[in-house]
C-alpha positions, 0 to 999 in steps of 0.5 A: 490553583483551581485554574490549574488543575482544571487546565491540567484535567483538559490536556489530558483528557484531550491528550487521551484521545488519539486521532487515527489518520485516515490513511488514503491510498497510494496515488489516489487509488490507481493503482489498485487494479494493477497491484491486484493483477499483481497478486493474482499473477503471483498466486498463479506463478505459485512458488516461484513467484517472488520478490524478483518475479514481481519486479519484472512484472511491475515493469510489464504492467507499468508500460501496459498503462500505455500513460507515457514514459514518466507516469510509467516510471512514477507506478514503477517507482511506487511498486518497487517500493512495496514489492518487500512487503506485497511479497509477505502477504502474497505468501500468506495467501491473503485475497488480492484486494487485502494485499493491496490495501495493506501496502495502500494501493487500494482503499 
């Protein structure tokens, strides 16, 4: 009985402890420059800057790498992705390296 309690104790002290997963940023972290660009170039378009807007611009700023038509497409498709939630935090004029960390484009 003692075993048992003793055994029950440990799961759930052990069970009380989450573990926070170190979230690493998207790509490693290359497209950090990029999203921030991004966040500023929206910051100046002002109001008209949206979701669509961004769109364009992740295409310009994707071919821009000049990395060939396949790494374009894989940090179009990784942008696209975030554009929904980058949008939000643009329009609570959150700094640009926040923005992107929050959609882990940077650490």
């Amino acid at each position: 009985m003692k075993t048992a309690i003793i055994l029950l104790a440990l799961v759930s002290f052990s069970c009380a402890f989450v573990v926070k997963k170190e979230e690493k940023p998207l790509l490693g972290g290359i497209l950090c420059d990029i999203c921030q660009n991004l966040v500023k170039g929206a910051e100046n378009e002002g109001a008209d800057a949206g979701e669509i807007w961004l769109k364009g611009q992740i295409t310009i700023l994707c071919k821009d790498l000049n990395a060939g038509s396949f790494l374009d497409g894989i940090c179009e498709s990784v942008l696209d992705g975030i554009v929904v939630d980058l949008d939000v935090y643009i329009k609570q004029d959150l700094p640009p390296l926040v923005c992107c960390q929050k959609v882990d484009c940077c650490s």
